[in-house]
C-alpha positions as CSV (number, residue, x, y, z in Angstrom):
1,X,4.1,22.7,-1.8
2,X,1.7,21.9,-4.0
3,X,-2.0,20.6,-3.4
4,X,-1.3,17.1,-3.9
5,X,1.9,16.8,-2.3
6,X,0.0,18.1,1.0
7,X,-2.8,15.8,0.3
8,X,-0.1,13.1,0.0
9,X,1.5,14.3,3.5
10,X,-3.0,14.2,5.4
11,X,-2.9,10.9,4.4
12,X,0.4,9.8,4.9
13,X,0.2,11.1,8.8
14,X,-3.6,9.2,9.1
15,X,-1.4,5.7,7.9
16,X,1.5,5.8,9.1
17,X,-0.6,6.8,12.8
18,X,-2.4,2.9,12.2
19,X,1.0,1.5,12.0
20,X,2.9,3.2,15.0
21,X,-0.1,2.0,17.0
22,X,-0.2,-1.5,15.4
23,X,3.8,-1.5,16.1
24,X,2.9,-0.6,19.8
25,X,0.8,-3.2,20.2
26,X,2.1,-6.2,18.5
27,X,5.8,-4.6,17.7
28,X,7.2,-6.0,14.3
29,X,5.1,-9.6,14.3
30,X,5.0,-9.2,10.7
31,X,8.5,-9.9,10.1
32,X,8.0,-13.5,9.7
33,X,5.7,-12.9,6.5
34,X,7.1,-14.0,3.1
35,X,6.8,-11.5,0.7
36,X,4.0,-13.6,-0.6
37,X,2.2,-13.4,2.5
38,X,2.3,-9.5,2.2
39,X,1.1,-9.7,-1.3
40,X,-1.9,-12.3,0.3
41,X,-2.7,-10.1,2.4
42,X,-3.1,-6.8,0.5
43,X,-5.3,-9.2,-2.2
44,X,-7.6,-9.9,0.9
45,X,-8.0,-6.3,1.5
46,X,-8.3,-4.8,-2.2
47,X,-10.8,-7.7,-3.0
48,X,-12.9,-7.3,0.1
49,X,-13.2,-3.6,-1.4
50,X,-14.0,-4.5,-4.3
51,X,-16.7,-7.0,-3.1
52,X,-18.2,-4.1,-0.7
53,X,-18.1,-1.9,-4.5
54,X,-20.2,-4.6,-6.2
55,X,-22.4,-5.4,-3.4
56,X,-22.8,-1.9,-2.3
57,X,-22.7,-2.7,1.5
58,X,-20.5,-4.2,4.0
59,X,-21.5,-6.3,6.7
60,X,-18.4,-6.4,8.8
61,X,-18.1,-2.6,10.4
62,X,-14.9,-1.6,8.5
63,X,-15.1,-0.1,5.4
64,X,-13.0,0.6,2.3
65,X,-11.0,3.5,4.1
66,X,-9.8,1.2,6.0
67,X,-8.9,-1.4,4.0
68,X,-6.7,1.3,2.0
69,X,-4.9,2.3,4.8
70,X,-3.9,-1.4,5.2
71,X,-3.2,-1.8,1.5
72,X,-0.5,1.4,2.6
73,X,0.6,0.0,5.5
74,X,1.3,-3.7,3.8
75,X,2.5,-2.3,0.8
76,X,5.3,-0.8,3.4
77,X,5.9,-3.6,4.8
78,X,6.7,-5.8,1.6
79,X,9.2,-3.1,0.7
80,X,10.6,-3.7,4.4
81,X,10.6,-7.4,4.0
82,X,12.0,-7.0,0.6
83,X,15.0,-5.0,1.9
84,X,15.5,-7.1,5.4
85,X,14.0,-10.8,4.1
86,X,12.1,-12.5,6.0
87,X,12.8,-13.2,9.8
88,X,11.7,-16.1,12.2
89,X,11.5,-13.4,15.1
90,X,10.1,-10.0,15.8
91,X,13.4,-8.3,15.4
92,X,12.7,-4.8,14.4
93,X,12.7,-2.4,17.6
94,X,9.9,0.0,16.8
95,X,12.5,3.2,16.0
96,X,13.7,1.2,13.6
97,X,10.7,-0.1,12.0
98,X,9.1,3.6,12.1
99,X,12.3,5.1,10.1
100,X,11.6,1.9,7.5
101,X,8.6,2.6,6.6
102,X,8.7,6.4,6.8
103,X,11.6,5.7,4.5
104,X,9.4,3.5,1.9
105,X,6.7,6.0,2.4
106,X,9.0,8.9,1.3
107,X,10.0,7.1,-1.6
108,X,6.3,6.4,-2.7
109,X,5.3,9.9,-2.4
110,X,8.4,10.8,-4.6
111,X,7.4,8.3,-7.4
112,X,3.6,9.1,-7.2
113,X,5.1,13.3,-7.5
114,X,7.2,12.4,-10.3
115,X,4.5,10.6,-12.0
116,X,1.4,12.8,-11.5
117,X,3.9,15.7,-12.6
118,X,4.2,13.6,-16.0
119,X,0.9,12.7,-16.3
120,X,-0.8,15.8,-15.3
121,X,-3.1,14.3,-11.9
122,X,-5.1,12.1,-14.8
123,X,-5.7,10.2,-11.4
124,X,-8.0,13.1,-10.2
125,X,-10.3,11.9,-13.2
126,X,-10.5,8.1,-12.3
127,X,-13.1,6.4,-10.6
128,X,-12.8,5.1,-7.2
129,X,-13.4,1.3,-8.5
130,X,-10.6,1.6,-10.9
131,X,-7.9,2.4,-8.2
132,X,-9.2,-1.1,-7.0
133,X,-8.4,-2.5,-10.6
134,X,-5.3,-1.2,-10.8
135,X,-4.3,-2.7,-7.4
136,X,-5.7,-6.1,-8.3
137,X,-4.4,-5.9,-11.2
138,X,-0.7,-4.8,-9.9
139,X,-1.3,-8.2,-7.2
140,X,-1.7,-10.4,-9.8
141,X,1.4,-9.1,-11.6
142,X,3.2,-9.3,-8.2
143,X,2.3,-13.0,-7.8
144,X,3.0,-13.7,-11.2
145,X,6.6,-12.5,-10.3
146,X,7.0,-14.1,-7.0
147,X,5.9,-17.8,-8.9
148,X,9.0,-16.9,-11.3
149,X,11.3,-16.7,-8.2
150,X,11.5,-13.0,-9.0
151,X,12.8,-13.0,-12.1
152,X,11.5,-10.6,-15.3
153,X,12.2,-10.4,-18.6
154,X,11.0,-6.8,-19.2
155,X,9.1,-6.1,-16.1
156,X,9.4,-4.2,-12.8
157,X,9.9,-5.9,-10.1
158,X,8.0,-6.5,-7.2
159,X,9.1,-3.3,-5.5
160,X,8.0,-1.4,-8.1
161,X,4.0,-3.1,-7.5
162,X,4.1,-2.6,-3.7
163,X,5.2,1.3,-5.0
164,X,1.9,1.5,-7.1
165,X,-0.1,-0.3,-4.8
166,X,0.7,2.3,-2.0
167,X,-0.4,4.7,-4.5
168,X,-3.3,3.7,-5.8
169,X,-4.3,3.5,-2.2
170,X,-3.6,6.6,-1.3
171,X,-5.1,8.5,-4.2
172,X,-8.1,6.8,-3.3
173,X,-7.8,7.6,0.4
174,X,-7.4,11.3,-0.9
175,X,-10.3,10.7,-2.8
176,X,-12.3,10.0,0.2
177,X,-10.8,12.9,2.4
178,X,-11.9,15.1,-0.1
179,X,-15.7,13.9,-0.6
180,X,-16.3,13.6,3.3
């Protein structure tokens, strides 16, 4: 296994632990988000890092860490809603909702392998603030999306952004294990 598949697997285990406890807690209360809810909410997060970047401080005591680990664990749950649609109910017993999103994390751990084999870990080069780009960036294609009902010409689809959103997150959560 290679360096960055384990480093993939750290951070993986430190997320998906936030969302077995959130499911716990409040079970599956996010089923009645709209996808464009989910993309709302990872904006808040990405932007609030990006705000604590620029300002170089954060008054409210969580910082970007954790706001990545949300952008993983609502970047799961899109692809969840995306697959299910959107319920008026909690509905999702917590087995269920844990082999969802350990599914959906699988998957983004084998796209973010295939690409890093392809172009050769260039993400180990990148600056923390441009994993926050990238994610706004990859929102505002999302939303763009979502206002066109879905629909693409030449485009990925929204899956695809929630996929490089988790990423982006999580190379910067690696990022972070590995400087602390």
């Amino acid at each position: 296994m290679s360096h960055t598949d384990k480093q993939f697997d750290q951070v993986a285990t430190i997320c998906r632990d936030i969302f077995t406890k959130k499911m716990k807690d409040y079970g599956a209360s996010w089923r009645i988000l709209r996808p464009k809810s989910v993309t709302d909410q990872i904006y808040i997060k990405a932007n609030r890092i990006r705000s604590i970047e620029t300002k170089g401080v954060a008054k409210v005591d969580e910082g970007i860490r954790s706001e990545l680990i949300a952008i993983v664990n609502y970047g799961v749950i899109g692809l969840i809603q995306l697959e299910l649609g959107v319920s008026e109910a909690d509905d999702l017993s917590y087995d269920n909702g844990l082999a969802l999103y350990n599914k959906y994390l699988q998957q983004a751990k084998e796209l973010m392998m295939a690409k890093n084999h392809d172009y050769d870990e260039a993400w180990r080069s990148m600056r923390m603030e441009s994993y926050t780009d990238l994610i706004l960036m990859k929102i505002n294609r999302t939303k763009q999306i979502e206002d066109n009902q879905g629909v693409t010409i030449i485009s990925e689809g929204i899956d695809a952004n929630y996929f490089d959103m988790i990423n982006y997150a999580v190379f910067g959560l690696i990022k972070m294990e590995e400087n602390s």
